[in-house]
Backbone bond lengths (Angstrom), bond angles and torsions (degrees), N, CA, C in turn:
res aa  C-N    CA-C-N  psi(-1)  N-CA   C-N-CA  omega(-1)  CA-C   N-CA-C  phi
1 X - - - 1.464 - - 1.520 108.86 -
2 X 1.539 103.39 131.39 1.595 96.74 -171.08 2.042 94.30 -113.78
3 X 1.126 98.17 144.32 1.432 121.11 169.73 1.640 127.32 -92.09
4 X 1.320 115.50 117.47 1.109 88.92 169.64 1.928 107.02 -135.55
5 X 1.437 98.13 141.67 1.796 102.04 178.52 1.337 93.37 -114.97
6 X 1.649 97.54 144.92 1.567 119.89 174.38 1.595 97.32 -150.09
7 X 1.554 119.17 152.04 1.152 136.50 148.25 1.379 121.34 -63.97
8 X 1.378 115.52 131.74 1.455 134.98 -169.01 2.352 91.89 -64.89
9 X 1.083 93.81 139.51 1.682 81.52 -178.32 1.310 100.42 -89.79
10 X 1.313 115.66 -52.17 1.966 111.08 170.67 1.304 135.59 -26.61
11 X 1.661 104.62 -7.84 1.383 112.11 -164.75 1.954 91.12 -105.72
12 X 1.063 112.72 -41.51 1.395 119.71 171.50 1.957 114.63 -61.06
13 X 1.564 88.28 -63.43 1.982 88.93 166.99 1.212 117.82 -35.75
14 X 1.481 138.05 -27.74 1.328 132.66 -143.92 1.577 97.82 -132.63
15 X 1.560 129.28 -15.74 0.878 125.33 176.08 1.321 129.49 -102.49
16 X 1.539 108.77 -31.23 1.238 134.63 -167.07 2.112 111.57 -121.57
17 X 0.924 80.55 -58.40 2.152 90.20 -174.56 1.047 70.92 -64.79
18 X 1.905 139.37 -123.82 0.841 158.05 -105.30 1.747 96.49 -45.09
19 X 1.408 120.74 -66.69 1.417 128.21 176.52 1.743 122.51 -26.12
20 X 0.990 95.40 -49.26 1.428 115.38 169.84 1.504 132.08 -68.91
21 X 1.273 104.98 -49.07 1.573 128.58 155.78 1.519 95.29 -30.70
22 X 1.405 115.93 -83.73 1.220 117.32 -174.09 1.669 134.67 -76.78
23 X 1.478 88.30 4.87 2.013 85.92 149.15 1.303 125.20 -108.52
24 X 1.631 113.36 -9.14 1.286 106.93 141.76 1.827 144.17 -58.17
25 X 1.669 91.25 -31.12 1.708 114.01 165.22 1.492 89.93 -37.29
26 X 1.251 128.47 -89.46 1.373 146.55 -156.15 1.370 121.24 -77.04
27 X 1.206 116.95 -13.12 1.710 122.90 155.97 1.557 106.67 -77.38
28 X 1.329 128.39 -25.35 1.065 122.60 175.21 1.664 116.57 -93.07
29 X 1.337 130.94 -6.89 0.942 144.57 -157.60 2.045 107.84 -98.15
30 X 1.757 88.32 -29.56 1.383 104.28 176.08 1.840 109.78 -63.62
31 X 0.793 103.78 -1.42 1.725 120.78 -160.59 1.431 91.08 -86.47
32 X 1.257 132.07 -34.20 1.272 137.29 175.64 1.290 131.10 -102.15
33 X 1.389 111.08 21.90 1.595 116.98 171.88 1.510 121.10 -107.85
34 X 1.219 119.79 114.66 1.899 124.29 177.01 1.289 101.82 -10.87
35 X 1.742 93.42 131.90 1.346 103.79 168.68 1.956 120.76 -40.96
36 X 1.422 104.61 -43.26 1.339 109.32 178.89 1.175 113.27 -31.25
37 X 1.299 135.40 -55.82 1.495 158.69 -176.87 1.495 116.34 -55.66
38 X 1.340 105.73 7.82 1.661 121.66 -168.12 1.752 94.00 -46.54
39 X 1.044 120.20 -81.77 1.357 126.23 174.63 1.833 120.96 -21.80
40 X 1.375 97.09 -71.63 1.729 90.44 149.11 1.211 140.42 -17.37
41 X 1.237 129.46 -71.95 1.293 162.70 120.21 1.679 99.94 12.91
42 X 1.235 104.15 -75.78 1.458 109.45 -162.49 1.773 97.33 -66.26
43 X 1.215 109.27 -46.74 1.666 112.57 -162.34 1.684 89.51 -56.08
44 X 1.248 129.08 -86.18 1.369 144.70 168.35 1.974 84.20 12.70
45 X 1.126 88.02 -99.71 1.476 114.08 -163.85 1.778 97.52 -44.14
46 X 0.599 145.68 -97.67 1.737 139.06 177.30 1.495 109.27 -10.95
47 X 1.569 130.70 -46.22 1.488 130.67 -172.25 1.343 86.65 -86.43
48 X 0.875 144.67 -38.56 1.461 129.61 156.77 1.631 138.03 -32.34
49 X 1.616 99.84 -67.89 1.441 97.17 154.61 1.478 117.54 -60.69
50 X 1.309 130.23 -6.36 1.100 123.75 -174.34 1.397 113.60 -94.35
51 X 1.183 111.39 -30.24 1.778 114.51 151.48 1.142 126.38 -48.69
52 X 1.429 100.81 -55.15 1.665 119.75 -159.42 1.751 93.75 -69.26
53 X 1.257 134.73 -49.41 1.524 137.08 173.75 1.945 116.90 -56.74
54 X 1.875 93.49 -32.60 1.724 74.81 171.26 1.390 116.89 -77.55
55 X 1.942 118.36 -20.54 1.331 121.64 -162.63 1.611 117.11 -73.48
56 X 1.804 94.12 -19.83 1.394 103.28 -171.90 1.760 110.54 -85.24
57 X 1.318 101.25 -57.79 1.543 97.70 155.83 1.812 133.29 -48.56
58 X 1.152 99.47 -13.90 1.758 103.48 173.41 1.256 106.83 -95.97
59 X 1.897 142.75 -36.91 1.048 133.16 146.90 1.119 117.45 -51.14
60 X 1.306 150.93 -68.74 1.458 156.29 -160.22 1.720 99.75 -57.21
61 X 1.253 127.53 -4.99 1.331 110.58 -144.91 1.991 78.98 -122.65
62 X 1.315 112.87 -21.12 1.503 128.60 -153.76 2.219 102.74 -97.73
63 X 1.599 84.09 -26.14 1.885 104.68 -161.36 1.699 79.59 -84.64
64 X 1.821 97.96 164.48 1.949 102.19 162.44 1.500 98.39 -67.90
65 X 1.473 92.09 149.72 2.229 90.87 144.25 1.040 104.82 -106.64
66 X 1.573 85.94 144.57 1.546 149.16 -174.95 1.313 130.26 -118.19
67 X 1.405 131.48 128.50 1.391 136.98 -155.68 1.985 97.10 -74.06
68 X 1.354 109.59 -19.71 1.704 109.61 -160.42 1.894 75.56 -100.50
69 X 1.901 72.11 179.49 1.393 102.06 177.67 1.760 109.70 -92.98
70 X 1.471 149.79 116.48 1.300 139.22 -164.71 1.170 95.84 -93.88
71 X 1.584 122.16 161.85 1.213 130.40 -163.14 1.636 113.93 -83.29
72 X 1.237 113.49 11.41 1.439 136.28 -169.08 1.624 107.63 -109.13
73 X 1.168 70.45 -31.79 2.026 71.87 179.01 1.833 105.77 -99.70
74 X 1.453 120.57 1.81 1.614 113.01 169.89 1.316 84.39 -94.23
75 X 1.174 129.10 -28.85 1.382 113.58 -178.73 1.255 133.18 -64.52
76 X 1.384 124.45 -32.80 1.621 139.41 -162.28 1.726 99.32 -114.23
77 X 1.524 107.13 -14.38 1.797 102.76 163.27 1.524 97.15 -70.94
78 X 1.394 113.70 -61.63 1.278 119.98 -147.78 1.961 106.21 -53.76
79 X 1.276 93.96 -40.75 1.928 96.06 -170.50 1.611 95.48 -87.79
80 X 1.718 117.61 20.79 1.513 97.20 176.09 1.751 80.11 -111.90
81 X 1.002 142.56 6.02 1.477 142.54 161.57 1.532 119.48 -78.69
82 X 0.991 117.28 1.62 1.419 131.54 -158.53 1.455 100.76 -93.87
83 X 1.808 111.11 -77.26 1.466 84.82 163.31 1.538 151.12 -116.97
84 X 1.416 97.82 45.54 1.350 135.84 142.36 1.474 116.06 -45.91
85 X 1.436 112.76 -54.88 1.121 116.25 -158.39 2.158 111.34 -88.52
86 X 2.057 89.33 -16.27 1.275 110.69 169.53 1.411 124.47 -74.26
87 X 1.492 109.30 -29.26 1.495 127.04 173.98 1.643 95.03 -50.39
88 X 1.150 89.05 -79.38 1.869 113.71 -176.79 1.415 112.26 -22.99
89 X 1.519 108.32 -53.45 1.467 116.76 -173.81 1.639 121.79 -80.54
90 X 1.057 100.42 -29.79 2.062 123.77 172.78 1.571 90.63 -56.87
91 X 1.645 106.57 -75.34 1.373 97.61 -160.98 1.544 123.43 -78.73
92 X 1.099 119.07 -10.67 1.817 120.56 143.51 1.401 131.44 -73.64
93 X 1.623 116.47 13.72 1.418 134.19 158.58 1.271 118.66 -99.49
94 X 1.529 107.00 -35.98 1.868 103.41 159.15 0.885 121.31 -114.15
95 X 1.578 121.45 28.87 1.630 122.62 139.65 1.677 99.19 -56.40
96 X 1.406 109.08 -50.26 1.723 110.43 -140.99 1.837 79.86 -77.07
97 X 1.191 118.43 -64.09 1.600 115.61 -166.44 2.143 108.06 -30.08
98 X 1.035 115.48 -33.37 1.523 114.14 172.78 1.518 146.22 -132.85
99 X 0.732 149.71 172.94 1.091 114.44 -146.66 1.713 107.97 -139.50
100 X 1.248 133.26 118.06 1.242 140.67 -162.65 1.188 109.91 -18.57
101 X 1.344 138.69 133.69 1.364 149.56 -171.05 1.271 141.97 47.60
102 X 1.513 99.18 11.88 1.825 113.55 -170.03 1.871 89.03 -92.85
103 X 1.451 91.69 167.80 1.448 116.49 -171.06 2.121 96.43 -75.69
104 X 1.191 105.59 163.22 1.853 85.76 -173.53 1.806 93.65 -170.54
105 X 0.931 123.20 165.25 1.580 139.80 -161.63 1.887 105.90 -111.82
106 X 1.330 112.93 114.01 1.503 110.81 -167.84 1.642 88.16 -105.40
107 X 1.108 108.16 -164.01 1.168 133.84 172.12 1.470 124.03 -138.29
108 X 1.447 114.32 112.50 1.598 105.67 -157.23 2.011 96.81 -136.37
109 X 1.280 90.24 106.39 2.135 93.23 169.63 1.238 76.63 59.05
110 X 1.499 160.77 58.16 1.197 145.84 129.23 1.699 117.15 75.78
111 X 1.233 87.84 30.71 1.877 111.83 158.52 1.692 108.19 -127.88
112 X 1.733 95.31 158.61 1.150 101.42 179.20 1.613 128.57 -95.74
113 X 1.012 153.46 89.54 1.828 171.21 -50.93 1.830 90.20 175.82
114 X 1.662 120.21 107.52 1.054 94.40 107.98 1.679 174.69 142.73
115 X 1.039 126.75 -89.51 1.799 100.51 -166.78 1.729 104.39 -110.40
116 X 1.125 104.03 -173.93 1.504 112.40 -156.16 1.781 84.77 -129.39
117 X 1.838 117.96 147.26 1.370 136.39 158.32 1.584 107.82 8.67
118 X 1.789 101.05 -59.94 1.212 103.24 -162.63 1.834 115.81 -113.85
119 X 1.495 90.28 54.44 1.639 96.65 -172.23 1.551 133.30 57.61
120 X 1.203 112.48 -9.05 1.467 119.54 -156.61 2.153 86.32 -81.84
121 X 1.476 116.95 144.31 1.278 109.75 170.72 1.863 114.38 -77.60
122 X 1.433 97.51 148.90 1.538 106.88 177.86 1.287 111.69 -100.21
123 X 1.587 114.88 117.60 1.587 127.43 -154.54 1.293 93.54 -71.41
124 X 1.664 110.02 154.95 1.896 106.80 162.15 1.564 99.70 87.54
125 X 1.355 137.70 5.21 1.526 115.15 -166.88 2.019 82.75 -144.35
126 X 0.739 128.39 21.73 1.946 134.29 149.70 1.486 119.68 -44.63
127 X 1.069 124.48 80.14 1.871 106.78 -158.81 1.955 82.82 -102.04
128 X 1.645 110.62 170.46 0.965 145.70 145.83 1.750 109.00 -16.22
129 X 1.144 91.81 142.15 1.991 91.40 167.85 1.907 107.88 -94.70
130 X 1.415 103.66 -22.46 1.955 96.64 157.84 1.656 117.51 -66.78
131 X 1.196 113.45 -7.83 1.394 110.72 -164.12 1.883 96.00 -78.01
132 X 1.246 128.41 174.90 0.880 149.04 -162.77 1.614 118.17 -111.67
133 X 0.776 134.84 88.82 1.539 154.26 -132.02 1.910 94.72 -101.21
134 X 1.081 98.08 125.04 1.470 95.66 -163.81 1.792 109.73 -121.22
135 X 1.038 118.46 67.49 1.683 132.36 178.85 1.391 135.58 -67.32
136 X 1.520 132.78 143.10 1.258 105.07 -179.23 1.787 113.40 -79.23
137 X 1.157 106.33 95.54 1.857 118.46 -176.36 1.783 96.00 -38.48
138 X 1.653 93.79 177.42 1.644 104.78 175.63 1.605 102.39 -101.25
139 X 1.532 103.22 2.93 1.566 88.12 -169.24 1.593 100.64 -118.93
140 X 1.544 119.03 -11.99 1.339 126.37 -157.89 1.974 110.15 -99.96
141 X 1.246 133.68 85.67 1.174 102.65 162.71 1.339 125.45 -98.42
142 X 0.976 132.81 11.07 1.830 143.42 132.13 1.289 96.23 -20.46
143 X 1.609 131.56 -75.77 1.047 128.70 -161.02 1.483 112.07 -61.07
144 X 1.032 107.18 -10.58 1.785 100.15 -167.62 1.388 104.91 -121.63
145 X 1.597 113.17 -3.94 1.574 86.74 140.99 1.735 119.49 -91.96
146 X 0.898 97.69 -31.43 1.723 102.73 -167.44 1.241 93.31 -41.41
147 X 1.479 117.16 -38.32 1.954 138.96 -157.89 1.706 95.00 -65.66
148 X 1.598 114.17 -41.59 1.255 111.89 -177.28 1.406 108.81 -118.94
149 X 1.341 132.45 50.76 1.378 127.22 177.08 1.662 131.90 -86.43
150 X 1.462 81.38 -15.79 1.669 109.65 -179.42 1.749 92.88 -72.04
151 X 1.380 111.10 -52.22 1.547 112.87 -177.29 1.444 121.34 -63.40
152 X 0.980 119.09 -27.52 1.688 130.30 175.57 1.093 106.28 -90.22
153 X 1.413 142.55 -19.49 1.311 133.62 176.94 1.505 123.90 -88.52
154 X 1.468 103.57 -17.68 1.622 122.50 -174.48 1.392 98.96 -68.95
155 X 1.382 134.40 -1.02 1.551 144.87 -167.69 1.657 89.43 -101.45
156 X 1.458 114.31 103.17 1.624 120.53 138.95 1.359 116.57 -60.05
157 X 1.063 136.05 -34.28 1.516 100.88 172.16 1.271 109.87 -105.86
158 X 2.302 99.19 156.78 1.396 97.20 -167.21 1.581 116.19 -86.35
159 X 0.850 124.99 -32.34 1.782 126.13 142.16 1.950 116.75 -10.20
160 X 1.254 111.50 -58.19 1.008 130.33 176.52 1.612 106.32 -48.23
161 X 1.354 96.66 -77.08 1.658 124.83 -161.54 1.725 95.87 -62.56
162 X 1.838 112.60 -50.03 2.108 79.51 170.45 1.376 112.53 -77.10
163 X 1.232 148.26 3.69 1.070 129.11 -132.08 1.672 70.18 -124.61
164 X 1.478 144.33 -12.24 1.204 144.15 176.09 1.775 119.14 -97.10
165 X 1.663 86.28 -28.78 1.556 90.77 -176.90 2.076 102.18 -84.51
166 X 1.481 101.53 -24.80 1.254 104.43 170.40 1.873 129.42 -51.38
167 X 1.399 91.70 -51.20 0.905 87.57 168.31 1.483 143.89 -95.65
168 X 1.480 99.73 6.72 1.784 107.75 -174.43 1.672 89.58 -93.29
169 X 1.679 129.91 -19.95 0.905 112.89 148.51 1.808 149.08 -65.89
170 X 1.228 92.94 -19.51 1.669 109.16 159.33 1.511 111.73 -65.22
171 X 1.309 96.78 -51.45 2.118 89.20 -175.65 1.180 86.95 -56.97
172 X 1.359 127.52 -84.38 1.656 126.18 -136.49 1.542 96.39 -53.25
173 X 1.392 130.85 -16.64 1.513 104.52 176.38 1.354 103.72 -88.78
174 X 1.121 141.99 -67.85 1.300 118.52 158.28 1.549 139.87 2.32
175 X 1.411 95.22 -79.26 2.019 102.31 169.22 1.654 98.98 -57.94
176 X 1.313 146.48 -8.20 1.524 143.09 173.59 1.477 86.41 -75.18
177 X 1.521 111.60 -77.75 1.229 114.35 -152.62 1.791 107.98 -40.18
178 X 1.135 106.51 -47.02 1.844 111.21 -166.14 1.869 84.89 -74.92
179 X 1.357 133.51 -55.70 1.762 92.92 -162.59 1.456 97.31 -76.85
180 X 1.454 151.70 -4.73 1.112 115.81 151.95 1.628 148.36 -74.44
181 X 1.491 92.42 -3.54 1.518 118.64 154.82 1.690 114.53 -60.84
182 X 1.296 96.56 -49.01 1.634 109.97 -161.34 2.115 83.32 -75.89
183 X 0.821 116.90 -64.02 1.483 114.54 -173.85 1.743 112.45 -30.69
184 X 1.598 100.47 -69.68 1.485 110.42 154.56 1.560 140.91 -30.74
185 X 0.931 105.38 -25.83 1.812 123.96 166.80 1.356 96.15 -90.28
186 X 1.578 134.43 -61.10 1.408 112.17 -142.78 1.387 92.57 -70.34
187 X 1.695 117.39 -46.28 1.761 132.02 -139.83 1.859 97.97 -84.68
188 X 1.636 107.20 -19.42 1.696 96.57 176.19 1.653 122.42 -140.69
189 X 1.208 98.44 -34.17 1.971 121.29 173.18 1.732 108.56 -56.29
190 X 1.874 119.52 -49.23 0.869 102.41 142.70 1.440 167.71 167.74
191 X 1.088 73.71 113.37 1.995 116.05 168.73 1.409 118.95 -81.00
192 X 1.533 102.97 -37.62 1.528 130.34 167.12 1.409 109.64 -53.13
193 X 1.264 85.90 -70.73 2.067 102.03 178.79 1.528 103.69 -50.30
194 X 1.052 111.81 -66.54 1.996 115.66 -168.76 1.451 91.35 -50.17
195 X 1.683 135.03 -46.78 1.556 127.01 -162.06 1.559 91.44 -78.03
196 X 1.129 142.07 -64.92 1.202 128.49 -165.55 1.615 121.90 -72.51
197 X 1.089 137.56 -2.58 1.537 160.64 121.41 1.304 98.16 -22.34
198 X 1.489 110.74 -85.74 1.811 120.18 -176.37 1.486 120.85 -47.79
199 X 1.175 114.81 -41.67 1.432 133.37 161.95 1.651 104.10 -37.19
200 X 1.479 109.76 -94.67 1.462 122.09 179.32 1.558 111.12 -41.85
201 X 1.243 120.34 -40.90 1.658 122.93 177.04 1.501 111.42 -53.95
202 X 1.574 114.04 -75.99 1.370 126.46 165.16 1.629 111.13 -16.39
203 X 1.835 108.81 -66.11 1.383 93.24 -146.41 1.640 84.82 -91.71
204 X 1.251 143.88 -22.50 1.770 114.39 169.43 1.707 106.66 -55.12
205 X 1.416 102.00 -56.52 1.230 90.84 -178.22 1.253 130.89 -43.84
206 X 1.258 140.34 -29.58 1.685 153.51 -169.74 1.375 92.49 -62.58
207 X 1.824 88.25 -67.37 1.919 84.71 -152.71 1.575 113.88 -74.67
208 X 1.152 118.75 -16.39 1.622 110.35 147.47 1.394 136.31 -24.37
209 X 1.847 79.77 -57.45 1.458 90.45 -179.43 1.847 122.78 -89.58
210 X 1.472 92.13 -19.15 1.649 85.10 164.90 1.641 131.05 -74.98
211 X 1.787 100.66 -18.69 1.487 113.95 167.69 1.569 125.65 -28.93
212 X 1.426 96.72 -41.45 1.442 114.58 -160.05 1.445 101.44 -119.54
């Protein structure tokens, strides 16, 4: 007489996948909030991994140990890389949006702040949260000269002044090109990856489990 024990999978779908499922919903969702919100963004995504690390240690701690890796634990590494990998990508999108030591617009308790080269806040400039928040966008470099026109104009000579406006227009196309790269990875590259991951996971996993 042969025996066989298996775990009910419905009990895992509903306790574990499903949970996760939906903090990925919203780790991916951060992908679509104004740059302003940079901070946002990051918190989101950190209490996230910070879920996703207690859930994995509370399963792992609940399962036998085992010398292998279980298919539960590639699972709950893999979606704790997720926004890890969003941290990473957020804050190498507003690296590119500004530019080392210039004056720049934070977001603070949902007012607008703001700071000087060296982080310190610039008193007197706190506006309203109706006010109109004026950033260097991923799509706008209009805005970022107008943003620096005072600086390109302080140039008496005209040699000088294109040969400055020339090139602050080269960066900003550049720093465009990379956060619309970086946009492109988070908003489709991957979503792709996590769906085709789930795909391949699901169906080894199934027929494993229908084996038996």
């Amino acid at each position: 007489m042969t025996l066989i024990l298996k775990r009910r999978i419905i009990n895992e779908v509903m306790t574990t996948y499903l949970p996760t499922v939906l903090i990925l919903i919203i780790v991916y969702i951060t992908n679509f909030f104004k740059a302003f919100f940079f901070e946002a963004v990051v918190t989101v995504n950190l209490t996230a991994l910070l879920v996703l690390t207690t859930l994995f240690i509370s399963v792992s701690g609940s399962l036998p140990v085992t010398a292998y890796v279980k298919m539960i634990d590639v699972w709950l590494i893999f979606v704790q890389l997720i926004p890890f990998l969003e941290v990473l990508l957020h804050t190498f999108m507003d690296a590119m949006r500004h530019e080392e030591g210039e004056e720049r617009e934070i977001n603070h308790h949902g007012k607008t702040i703001k700071i000087d080269k060296d982080g310190k806040p610039i008193h007197g400039n706190t506006t309203d949260n109706n006010d109109v928040v004026s950033l260097i966008s991923s799509n706008s470099m209009d805005d970022y000269i107008g943003e620096n026109n005072a600086k390109l104009m302080g140039s008496s000579n005209s040699d000088d002044l294109i040969e400055t406006m020339g090139n602050s227009c080269c960066n900003m196309k550049a720093n465009i090109d990379w956060i619309w790269l970086g946009i492109f990875t988070a908003r489709a590259l991957m979503p792709c990856g996590v769906l085709v991951f789930a795909v391949v996971y699901w169906t080894y996993g199934l027929s494993k489990y229908m084996e038996t």
